[in-house]
N, C-alpha and C positions, 0 to 999 in steps of 0.2 A: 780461212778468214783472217785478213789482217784488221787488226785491232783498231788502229788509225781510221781506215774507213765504217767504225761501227757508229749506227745512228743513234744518239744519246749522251748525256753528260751522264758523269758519275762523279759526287763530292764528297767530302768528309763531314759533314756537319750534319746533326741527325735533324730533321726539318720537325719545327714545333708543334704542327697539326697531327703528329705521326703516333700513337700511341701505346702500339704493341708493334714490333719489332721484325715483323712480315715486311707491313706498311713501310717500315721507315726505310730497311735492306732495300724493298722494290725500287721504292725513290729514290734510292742515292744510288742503286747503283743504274741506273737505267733501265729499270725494266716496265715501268710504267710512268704514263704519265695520264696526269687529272683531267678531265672534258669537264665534266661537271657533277653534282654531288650525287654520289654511288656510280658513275660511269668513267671507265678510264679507256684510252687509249695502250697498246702494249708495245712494248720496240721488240727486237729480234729476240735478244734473250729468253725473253718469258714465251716466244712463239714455239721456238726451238726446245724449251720444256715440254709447255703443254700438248704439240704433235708428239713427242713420244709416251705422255701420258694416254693421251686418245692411244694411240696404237697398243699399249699395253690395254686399254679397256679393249677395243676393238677386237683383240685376240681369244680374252676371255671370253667374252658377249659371244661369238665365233662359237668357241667351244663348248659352251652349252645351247647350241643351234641358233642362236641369236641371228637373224635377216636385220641387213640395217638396211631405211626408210631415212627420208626425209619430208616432216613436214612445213607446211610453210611458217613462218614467223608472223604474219598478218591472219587472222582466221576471223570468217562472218560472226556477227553478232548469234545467229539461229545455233548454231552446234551448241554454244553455252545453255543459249534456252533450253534447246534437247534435254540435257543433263541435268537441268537447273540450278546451275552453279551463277549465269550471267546473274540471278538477283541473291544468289546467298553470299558469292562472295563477296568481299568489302573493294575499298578503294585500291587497295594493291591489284586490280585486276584493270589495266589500263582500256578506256574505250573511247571509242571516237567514230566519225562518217567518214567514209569515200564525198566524193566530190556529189556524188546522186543521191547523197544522203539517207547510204545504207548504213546500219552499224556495224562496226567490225573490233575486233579487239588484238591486243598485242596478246602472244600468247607466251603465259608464264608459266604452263605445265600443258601435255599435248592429249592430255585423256582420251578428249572429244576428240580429235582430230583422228587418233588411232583406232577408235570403233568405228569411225566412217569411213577409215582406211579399207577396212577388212570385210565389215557386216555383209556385203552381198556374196566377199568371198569363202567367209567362213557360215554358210549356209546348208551345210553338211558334216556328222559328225565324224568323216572320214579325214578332217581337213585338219582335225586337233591332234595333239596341241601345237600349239606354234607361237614364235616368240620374236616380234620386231625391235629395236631400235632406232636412236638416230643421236647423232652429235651436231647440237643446233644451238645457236643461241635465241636466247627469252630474255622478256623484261618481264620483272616486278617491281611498283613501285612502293620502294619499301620505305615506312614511316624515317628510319633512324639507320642508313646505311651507316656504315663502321668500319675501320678497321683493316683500308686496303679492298684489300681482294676477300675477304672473311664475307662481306656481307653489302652485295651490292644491288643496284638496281638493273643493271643489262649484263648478261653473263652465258658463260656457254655450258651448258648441260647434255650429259648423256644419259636421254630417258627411254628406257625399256618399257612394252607390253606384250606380257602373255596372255594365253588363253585357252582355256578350258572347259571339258564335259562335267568334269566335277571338283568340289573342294579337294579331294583327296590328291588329286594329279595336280591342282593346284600346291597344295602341301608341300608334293614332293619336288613340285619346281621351284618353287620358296627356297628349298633346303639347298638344290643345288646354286641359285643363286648366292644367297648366305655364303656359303664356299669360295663362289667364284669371287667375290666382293672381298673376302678375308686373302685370297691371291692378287688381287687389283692393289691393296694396299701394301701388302706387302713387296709386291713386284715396283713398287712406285716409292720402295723406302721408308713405310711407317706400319710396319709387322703388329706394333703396340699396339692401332688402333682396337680399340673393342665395342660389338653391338650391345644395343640396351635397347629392352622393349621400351615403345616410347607411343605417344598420342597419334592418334591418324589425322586429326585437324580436319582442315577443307579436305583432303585428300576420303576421305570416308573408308570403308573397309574395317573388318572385324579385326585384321592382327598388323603389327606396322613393326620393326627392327629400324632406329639408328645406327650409324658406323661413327664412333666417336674418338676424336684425338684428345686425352684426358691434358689439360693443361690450365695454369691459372688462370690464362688469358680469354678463354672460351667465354660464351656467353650462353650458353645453357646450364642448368646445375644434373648431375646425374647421383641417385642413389646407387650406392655399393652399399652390401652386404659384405661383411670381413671374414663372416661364419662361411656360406654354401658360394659365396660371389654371384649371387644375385644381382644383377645392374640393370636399372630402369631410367629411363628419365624421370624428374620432378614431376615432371606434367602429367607423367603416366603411374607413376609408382601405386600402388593401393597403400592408403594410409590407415595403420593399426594404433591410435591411442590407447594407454592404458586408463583404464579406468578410474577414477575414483571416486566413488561414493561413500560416505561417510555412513556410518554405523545408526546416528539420531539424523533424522532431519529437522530440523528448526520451522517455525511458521513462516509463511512469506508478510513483509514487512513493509512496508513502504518508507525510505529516510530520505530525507532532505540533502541534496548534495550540490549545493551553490560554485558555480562557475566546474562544475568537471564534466569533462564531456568526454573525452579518448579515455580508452581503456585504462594507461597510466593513471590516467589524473582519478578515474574511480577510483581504481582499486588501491592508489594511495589514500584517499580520501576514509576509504573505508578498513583501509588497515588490512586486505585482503590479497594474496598471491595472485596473478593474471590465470594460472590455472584453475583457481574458483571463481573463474568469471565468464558469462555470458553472454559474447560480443553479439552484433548487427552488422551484415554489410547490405547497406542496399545498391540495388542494380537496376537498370530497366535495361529490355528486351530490346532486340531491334526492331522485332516483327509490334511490338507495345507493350505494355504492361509495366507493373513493378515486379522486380521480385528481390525479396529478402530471405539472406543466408542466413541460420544464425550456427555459432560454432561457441568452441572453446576461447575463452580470452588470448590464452597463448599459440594460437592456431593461425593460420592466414586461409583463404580460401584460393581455391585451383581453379584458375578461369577455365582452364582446358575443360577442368573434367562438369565445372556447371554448363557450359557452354556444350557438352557432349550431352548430359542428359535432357538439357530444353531443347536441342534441336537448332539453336538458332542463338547468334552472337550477344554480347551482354554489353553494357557499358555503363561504368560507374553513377549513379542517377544523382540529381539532386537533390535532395530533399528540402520540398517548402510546405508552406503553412495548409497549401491546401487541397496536399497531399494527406490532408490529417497525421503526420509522422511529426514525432519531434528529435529534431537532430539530435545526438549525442545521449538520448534518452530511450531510443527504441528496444523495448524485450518482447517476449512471445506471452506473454498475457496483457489481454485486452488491447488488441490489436486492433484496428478499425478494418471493414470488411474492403475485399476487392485488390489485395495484395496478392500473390504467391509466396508462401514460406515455406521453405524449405531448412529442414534443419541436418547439419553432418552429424554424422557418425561417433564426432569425439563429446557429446553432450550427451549420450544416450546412456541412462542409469545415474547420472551426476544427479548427486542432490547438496546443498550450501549454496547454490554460486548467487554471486551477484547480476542484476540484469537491469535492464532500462525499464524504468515506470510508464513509457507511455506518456507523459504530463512530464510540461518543463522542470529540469533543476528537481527531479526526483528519480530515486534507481529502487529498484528492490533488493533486499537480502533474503535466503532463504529459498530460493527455489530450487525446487524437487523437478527434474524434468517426468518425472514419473506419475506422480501427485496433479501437477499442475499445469500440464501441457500433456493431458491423456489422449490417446489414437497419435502420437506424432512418428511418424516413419523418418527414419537415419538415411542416412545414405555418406556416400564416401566421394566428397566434396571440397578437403583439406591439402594441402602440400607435406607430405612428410617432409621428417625433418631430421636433423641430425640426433642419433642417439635413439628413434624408435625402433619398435620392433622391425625386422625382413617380414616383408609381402608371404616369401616363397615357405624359410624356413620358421620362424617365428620369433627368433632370437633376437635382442634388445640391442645395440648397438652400427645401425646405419651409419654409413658416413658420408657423405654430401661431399664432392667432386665438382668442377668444372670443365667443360666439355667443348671443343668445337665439331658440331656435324661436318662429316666429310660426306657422308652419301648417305642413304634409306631406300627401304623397301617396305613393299604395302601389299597385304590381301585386299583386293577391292571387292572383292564378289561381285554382285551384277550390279552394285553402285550406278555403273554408267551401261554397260549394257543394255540394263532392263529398259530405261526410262527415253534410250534413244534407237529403242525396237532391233538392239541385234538377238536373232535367232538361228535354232539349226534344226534339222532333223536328226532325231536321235535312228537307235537298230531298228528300234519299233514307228518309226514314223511319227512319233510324237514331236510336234514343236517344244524348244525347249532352249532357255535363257544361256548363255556359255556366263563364265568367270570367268575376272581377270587378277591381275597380279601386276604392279608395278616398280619399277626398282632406277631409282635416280645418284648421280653423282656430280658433283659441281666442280668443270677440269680447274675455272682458275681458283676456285678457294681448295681445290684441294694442290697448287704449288703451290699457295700462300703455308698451306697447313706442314705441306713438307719443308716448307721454308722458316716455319716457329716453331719445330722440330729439331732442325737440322743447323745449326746456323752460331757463332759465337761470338766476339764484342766487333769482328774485324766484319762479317759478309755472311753469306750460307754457305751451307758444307751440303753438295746437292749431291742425292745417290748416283752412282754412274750409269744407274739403269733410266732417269732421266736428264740429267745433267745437259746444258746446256752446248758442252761441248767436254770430251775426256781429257784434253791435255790442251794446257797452257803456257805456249811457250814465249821466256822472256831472255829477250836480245838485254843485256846489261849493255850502255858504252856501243849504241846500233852507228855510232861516227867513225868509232873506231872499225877498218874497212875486213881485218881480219875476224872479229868478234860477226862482223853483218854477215859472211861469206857461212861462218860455221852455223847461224841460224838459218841462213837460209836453205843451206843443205838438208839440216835437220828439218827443216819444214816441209820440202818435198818427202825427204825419205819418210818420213811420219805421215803425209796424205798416201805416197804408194802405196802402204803397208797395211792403209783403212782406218789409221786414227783421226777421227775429228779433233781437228786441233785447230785454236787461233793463237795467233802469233802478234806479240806487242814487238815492236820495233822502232816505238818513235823514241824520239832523242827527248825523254823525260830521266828527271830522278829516278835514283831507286826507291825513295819514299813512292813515288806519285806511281811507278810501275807496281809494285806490289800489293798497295792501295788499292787499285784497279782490280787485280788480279781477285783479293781477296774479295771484292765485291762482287766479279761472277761467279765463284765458287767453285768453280771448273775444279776436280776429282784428283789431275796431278799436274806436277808442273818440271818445265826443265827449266831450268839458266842457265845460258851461256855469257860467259863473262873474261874480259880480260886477264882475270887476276886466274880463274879455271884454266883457261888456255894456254896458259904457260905453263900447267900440268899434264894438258893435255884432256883437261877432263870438263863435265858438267855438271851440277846438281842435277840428281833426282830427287822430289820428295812428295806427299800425300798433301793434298787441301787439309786434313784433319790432325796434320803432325805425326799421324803414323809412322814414319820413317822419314828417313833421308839419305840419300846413296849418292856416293860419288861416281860416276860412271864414265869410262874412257867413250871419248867422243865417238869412236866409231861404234860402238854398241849401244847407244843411249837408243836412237829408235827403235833397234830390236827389241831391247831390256824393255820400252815403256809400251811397245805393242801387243806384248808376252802379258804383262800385269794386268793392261787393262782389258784383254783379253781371258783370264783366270778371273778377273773382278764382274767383267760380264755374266761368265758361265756360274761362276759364286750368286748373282741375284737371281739367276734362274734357276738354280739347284734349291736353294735354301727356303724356296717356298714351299713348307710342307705342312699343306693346310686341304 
């Protein structure tokens, strides 16, 4: 490939909309460009990555028996009914008519589509287990795209479905997944990543694994454990407050608290720590209703996990007058009827705290959640936080991380099965429900993710196992006729040989050559240069400053077909997971 004919600019200036350093690398150096908000267009570069991403998943998928399937990208309205996902899920699930004014939806995960694939043919228990794929792109339309390629609205995904006579072979395919996903990352240049049980969301199913690249920039928070390394998501983590209850409990009080209404302004008001305090969150339901959380002052509440125990989506409510609630004043005594309250976990045995009176511009002190909220059930409703106890082992000191997802995997059990009639005959003849198991990866957020990884103030530093191209060759002085003669040599003898290599050879600087260079990030590079030639020789050196070798021209394509051929066999050896 010569350089001159590649489609796209590439400039120096980091573009202002750009704000974590995937995003801006892509831009400037051409690897994407913007259609519209969360949808991009890709030039070759990023193409020439993600084909050999897919082919690294391809292979693993492959060796755990993985069949790749393609489904369609348009799918009827009726499949989502099947499963009842078309009225749970929210607006990210794009729908619209055909011209006959059928409904149909774009599909942003392929659930439905793959029980309908299979149901009539996995109608015998002779037929399990078995495990499709596909590499397809989906839209979702997502509120707050971000971030490049991290988090967009059209994008290309490889989604797996297995499937199963029982949990247990279910389990066991889990595990070899798991595996196969910790070789996909690492074979793709980001070995660090690590899974964290995490929330199953729309996706439903009892157990769910993220694959997480830990970095400031992510937009998840992940709990670590420092003790046993326990890592969860936020969403998912089990939160353990300590307790505190006080030795006396005090009477409940009624005080007058003029203009305080956020937790702050109480608990200054009343000269009281946010840990001895009572908050309110209220919410309504999608399906209707209110419902009110109450927790600890110092606590915030986990949509995931109230949103898991109601069944059904929440959203911040409003509270008016004739709702009988009084903003900024609501506690759990003398509640008006026809609410849902739910109280977490971290209020349970607390006696002191302060709470809302129920009536404007007054709060209570003194409440006993024991005493004075009798029969109330806890539940584990809160977001841990930094500094509590571990889930797993009990020890006090979590730490709170940032994360971006690169891929996950799901127990779905018969989630979708059941409810869109797949069946089998088992040994005994009995009809009987299969489970499944799903496992997703996202190709262009996961080059975005090797690229916020991998990458320094000049371009990315791409692994050679998907690198856009292994060698980078630059003509210094391409006017000068003996300097064009010696790269051109070098360029053949390096395609013979089976090096992917592009070659810059237009009559630019060396600032504006290098510049370039560093922006594809191509793994090594030769120059040939005037000032070399009259030594007889060329640089060799590493994208990442590794070395740098002077090499006699007649050796240079050996020498660099040799290295990056040992750097090959190096990303396929070194995965030992």
């Amino acid at each position: 490939m010569k350089l001159e004919k590649l489609v796209g600019e590439r400039f120096k200036e980091r573009p202002s909309d750009c704000v974590i350093d995937s995003h801006a690398l892509f831009v400037r150096g051409g690897y994407i460009k913007n259609v519209a908000n969360g949808i991009y267009s890709s030039y070759l570069p990023l193409r020439r990555i993600t084909r050999k991403i897919e082919q690294i998943i391809r292979e693993e998928m492959d060796a755990i028996d993985g069949q790749e399937v393609q489904f369609p990208v348009v799918l009827p309205a009726s499949l989502w009914e099947e499963s009842g996902r078309y009225q749970s899920v929210g607006a990210e699930l794009m729908r619209f008519s055909d011209r006959n004014g059928a409904p149909l939806v774009l599909g942003m995960t392929h659930e439905e589509a793959a029980v309908q694939l299979v149901r009539e043919y996995g109608q015998s228990y002779g037929r399990y287990p078995f495990m499709i794929y596909q590499i397809q792109t989906k839209f979702r339309d997502e509120a707050r795209p971000r971030g490049g390629l991290i988090r967009v609205r059209e994008f290309t995904m490889k989604d797996a479905y297995s499937f199963h006579t029982s949990q247990a072979d279910l389990e066991e395919y889990y595990a070899r997944c798991h595996k196969a996903y910790e070789r996909i990352f690492a074979r793709c240049g980001l070995p660090e990543v690590v899974s964290v049980a995490s929330d199953s969301g729309m996706m439903g199913g009892s157990l769910s694994h993220e694959f997480m690249l830990l970095t400031p920039v992510g937009e998840d928070s992940i709990a670590i454990c420092p003790s046993c390394g326990c890592r969860a998501n936020v969403e998912a983590a089990e939160c353990r407050p300590e307790p505190q209850r006080d030795p006396v409990s005090a009477p409940l009080e009624a005080v007058y608290t003029p203009d305080a209404h956020t937790i702050e302004e109480v608990c200054n008001f009343l000269n009281m720590p946010k840990e001895k305090s009572c908050k309110a969150v209220v919410y309504e339901r999608e399906d209707g209703g209110i419902v009110i959380v109450f927790l600890r002052g110092d606590r915030e509440v986990n949509e995931a996990k109230l949103t898991a125990f109601l069944g059904c989506g929440v959203r911040p409510a409003a509270v008016t007058e004739e709702s009988g609630l009084h903003a900024g004043c609501i506690g759990p005594v003398g509640l008006p009827e026809g609410v849902t309250v739910l109280f977490d976990r971290s209020l349970e045995g607390e006696s002191n705290l302060c709470c809302g009176g129920n009536r404007g511009e007054y709060h209570f002190t003194g409440l006993d959640m024991e005493r004075d909220c009798p029969g109330a059930c806890f539940r584990d409703l809160a977001k841990i936080a930094a500094g509590d106890a571990c889930p797993a082992c009990g020890r006090k000191g979590i730490e709170i991380s940032r994360g971006i997802e690169v891929g996950n995997i799901f127990q779905l059990g018969d989630k979708y099965t059941a409810p869109m009639g797949m069946r089998y005959l088992d040994r005994d003849g009995e009809s009987r429900t299969p489970v499944m198991g799903c496992y997703g990866i996202g190709i262009g957020r996961l080059a975005a993710s090797v690229c916020e990884a991998r990458h320094d103030d000049y371009g990315p530093i791409w692994p050679i196992s998907i690198a856009p191209w292994q060698l980078h060759l630059c003509c210094m002085r391409a006017d000068n006729p003996e300097t064009r003669a010696c790269a051109d040599r070098l360029y053949g003898e390096l395609q013979k040989a089976g090096v992917e290599v592009i070659c810059d050879d237009r009559t630019v600087s060396a600032g504006v050559m290098f510049s370039d260079a560093d922006l594809l990030g191509v793994p090594y590079r030769i120059v040939v240069s005037p000032r070399g030639l009259k030594n007889g020789t060329c640089e060799f050196a590493a994208r990442d400053k590794s070395f740098t070798e002077q090499l006699p021209v007649g050796e240079a394509a050996a020498r660099a077909a040799a290295v990056i051929e040992q750097a090959l066999a190096a990303a396929r050896n070194d995965v030992n997971v």
